[in-house]
N, C-alpha and C positions, 0 to 999 in steps of 0.2 A: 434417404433420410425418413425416418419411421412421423407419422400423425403428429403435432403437438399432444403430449399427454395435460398439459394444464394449457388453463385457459388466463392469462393475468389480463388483470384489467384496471385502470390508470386510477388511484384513490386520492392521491396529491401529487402536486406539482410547483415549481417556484416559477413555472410559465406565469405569464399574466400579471405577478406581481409588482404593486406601484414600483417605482425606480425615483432615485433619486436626483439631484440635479445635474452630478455627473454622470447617470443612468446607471447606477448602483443600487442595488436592490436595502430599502429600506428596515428597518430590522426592530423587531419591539424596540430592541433596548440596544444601545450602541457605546458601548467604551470607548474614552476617550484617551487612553495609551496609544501614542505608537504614531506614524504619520500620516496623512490624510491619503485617501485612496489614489491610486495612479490614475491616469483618463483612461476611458472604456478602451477598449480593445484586446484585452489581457487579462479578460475576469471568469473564463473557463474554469469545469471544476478542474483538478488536479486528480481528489481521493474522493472516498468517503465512505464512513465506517462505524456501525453503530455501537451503540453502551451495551456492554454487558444483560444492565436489566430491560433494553428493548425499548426506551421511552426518549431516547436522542440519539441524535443523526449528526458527527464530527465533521467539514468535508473543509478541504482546503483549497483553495480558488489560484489565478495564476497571480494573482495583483497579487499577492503575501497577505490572506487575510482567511484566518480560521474563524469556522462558524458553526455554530451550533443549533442546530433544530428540533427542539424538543415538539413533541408527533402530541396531537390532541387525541381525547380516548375516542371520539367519533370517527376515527378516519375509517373503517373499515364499514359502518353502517350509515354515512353521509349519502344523501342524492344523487351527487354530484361529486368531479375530485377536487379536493380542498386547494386552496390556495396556500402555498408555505411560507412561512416570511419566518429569516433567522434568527431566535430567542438575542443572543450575542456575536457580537464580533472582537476577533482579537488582531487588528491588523499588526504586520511585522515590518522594521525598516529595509530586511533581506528577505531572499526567497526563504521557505520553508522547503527543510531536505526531509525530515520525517516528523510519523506523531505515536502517539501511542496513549489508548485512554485505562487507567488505574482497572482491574479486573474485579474491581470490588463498588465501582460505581453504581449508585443509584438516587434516584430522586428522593426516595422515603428519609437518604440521611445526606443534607447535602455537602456534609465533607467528605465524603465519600467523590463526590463527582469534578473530579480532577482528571487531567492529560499534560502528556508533557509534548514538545515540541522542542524542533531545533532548526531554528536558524541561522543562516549562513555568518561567521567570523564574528557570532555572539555566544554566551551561554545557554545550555539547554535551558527551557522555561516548564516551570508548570503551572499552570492556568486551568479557570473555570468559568461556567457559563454564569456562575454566582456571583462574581468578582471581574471589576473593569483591571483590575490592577495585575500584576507578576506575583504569583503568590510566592513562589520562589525560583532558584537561580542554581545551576548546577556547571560552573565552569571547568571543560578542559581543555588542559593549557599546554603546549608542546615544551617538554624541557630544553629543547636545546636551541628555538627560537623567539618562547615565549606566547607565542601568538595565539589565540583562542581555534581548536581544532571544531570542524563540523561534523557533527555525526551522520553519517545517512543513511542511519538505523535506527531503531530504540525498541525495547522490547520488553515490558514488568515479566517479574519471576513469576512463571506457576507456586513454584516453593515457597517463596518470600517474598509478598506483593509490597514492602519494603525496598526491594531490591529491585533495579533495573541495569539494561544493559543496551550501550549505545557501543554501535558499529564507525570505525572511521578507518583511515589507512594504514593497513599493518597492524589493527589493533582491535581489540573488545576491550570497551570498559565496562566495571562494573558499581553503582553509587547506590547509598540510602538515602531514601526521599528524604527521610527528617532529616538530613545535614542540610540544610539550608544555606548556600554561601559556599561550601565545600566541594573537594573535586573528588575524581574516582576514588574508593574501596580499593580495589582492585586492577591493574592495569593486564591482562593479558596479548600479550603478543603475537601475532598471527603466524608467524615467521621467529623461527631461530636468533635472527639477528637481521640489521634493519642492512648489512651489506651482503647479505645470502645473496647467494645467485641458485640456491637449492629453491626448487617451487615445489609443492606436493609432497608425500607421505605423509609422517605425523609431524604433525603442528605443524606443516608450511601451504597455508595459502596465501600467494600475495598481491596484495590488490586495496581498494577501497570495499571494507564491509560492510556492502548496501541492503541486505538482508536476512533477518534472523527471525528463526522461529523454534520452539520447544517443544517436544514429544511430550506424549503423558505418561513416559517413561522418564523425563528428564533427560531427555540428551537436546543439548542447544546444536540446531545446524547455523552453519552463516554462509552464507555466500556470497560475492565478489563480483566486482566489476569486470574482473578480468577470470573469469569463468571461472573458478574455483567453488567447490564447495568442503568445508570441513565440519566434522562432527567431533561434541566436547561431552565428557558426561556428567552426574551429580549435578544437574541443576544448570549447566554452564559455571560450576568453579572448580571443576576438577581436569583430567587432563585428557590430552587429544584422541579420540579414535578412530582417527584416518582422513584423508581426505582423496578427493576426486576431482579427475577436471572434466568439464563440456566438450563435448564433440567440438575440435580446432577448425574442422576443414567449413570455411565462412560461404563456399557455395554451393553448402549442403543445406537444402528446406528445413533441414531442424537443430540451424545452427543462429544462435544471438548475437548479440555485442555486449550483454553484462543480463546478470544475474541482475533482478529487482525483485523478486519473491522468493522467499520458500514455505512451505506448506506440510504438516503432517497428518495422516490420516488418523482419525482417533484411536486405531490402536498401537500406534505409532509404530508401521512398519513400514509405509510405503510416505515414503518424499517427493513432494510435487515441486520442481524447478520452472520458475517464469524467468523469460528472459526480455527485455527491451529486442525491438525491432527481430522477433522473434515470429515464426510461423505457426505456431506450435507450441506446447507445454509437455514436457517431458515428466516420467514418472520411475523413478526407483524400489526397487524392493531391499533397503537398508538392512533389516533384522535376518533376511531369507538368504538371497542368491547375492545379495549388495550391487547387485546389476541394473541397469534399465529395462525394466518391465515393457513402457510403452509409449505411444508417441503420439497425445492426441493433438491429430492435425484439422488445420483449415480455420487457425482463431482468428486470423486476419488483422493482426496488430503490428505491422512491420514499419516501426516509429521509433523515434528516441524517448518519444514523451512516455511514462510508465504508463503501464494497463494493469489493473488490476484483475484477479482470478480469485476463486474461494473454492475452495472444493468442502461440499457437505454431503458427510455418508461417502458413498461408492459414484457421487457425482461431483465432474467437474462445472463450474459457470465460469463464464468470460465474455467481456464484451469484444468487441472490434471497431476499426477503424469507418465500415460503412454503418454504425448505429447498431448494427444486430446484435443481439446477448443468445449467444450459444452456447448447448448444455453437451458434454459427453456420457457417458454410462457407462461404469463396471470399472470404476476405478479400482484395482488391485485384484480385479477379477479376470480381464483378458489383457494378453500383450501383443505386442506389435505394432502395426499403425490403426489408430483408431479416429472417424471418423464423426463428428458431429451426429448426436442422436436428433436433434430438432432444436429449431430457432426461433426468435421470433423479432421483429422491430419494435427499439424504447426508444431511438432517438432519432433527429436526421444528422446527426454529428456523430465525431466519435466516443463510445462508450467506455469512458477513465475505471468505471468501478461499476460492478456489480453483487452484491452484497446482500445477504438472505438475516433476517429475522430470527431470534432462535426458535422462536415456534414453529417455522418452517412452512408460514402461509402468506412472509409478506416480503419481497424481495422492493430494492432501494438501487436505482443506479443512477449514474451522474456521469456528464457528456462535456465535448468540446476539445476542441485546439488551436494551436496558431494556426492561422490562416493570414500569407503573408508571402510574397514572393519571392520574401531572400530565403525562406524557411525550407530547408534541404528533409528529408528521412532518411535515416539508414544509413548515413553518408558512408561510401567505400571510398579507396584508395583509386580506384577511379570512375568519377565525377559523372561521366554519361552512364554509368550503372547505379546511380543515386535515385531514388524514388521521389516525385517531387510531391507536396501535399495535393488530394484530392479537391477541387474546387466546386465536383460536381454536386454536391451533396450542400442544403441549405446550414449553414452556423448556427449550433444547438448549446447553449449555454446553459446546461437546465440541471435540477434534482428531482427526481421522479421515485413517486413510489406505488408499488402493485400489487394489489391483492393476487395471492395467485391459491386458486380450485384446484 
């Protein structure tokens, strides 16, 4: 493993922050939608992922409670690292499965600064750090039960930042913001028909769509719980072109249990697949050979809980399960197995998100997990090859952000 090339160094942190009297971090300003927080022990980050214009920080905790931290202009020339304490909170009465914040957000106009969210066996929401209330409500409803579907995806159009697109099973939706009260635009089907036993080619991946992401080419990939990935073009509303499964064999080191990311490279040829309880981050050359290029190993996130990854430029980031935030090199440039270029420690827990600044000088990650003894990882089909959580390491509940040289 080559020198650290940058040197980050800790600018803010939600460490040390008063706590409330359920030992809940107190927050400028606190909306009162929703119901009161669960008792500590489940207030781990989940995510977190900043605005477009680089001036707040989304992240979603394990209690069902999104939060917003808008970054003061001192943080990169303070003494000392700043204390964070959450602008807003949106607590939810379900878990939150996904979010996605408007591509057009910014502080200077603040209707602009909206995200949407979706939690479990309610309507998707969109919400703001400006507003304690549900600005709006985007229900969908399963025709032939009725019952309110969960997405556990969501994803605004580059095209039509109007336009979004929630992932659930068998299905991409697709809705405009301004319907208010309204359900999908557009319903597409992931699968032929919902009694196929056909998996793969075109248009059949079948699974729950737990992640989607868009080329800047316009082709929407999604990919699936149940290792599928499919690629759509014009934007995600035109029609299939092709689809692919994950390596099957489960006691292969670069084999998952479901797809939670996908990722495109900016000139949208190479597709980065993250997988829960995953060893590794796999990489595609879609445009080129349509093959896997590469295999960068040793992310050390072999969990149920998601981890998040980002790939900027020709480098991957990822955190892991012992705190470390690991970079690879030469994404779309060498293939095979590729080994961690250099590391370094941002937590003593494990690392949910790792998360770069578009300037490209201040990276943002956030930690934690259950820690709990009924709490399995990985679970297999059998039980003594189950990983159990690691107890060695102190419980790091924290948002952290870094200047990095």
């Amino acid at each position: 493993m080559e020198d650290n090339p940058y040197r980050p160094h800790l600018v803010a942190s939600t460490e040390g922050s008063d706590l409330g009297p359920n030992g809940i971090e107190e927050s400028y300003r606190t909306p009162t939608n929703g119901p009161e927080h669960p008792s500590p022990g489940s207030t781990h980050f989940k995510s977190a992922q900043w605005s477009p214009d680089g001036t707040t920080i989304l992240t979603s905790t394990a209690d069902h409670v999104l939060k917003t931290y808008i970054l003061p202009s001192e943080l990169l020339s303070a003494e000392s690292p700043i204390h964070l304490l959450s602008y807003a909170s949106h607590p939810s009465p379900e878990p939150v499965y996904a979010t996605a914040i408007h591509p057009s957000y910014t502080l200077q106009d603040p209707a602009s600064t909206i995200y949407l969210a979706s939690p479990r066996s309610l309507p998707i929401r969109l919400l703001s750090p400006f507003s304690p209330s549900i600005l709006a409500s985007y229900p969908l409803v399963s025709k032939t039960t009725e019952e309110y579907i969960s997405p556990h995806s969501l994803l605004f159009s580059i095209h039509n930042p109007h336009t979004f697109f929630a992932g659930s099973l068998n299905l991409i939706s697709s809705f405009d913001i301004n319907r208010n009260g309204e359900g999908p635009v557009e319903r597409m089907p992931t699968v032929p028909s919902k009694r196929s036993q056909v998996v793969g080619g075109i248009g059949g991946i079948k699974g729950i769509v737990s992640a989607l992401g868009m080329s800047s080419e316009g082709i929407l990939a999604a990919g699936t719980f149940s290792r599928w990935v499919g690629l759509y073009d014009a934007y995600g509303r035109g029609g299939s072109l092709g689809a692919f499964q994950l390596q099957a064999d489960r006691s292969s080191q670069e084999a998952g249990t479901g797809i939670t990311q996908v990722l495109w490279s900016l000139d949208g040829r190479y597709l980065c697949v993250a997988e829960r309880c995953g060893g590794g981050v796999g990489i595609w050359d879609v445009r080129g050979t349509g093959k896997k290029l590469a295999w960068m190993r040793g992310r050390n996130a072999e969990t149920n809980q998601r981890m998040g990854v980002e790939m900027v430029g020709n480098e991957l980031w990822a955190g892991g399960l012992d705190g470390r935030v690991r970079v690879w090199h030469g994404v779309g440039e060498r293939e095979g197995i590729i080994d961690p270029t250099w590391e370094f420690e941002a937590h003593t827990d494990a690392v949910s998100s790792a998360t770069w600044h578009y300037s490209g000088s201040v990276l943002a990650t956030c930690s934690g997990q259950r820690h709990s003894d009924d709490d399995v990882e990985c679970s297999t089909e059998d039980p003594e090859n189950s990983v159990p959580p690691s107890r060695a390491r102190q419980a790091d509940n924290s948002l952290k952000i870094w200047g990095v040289e």
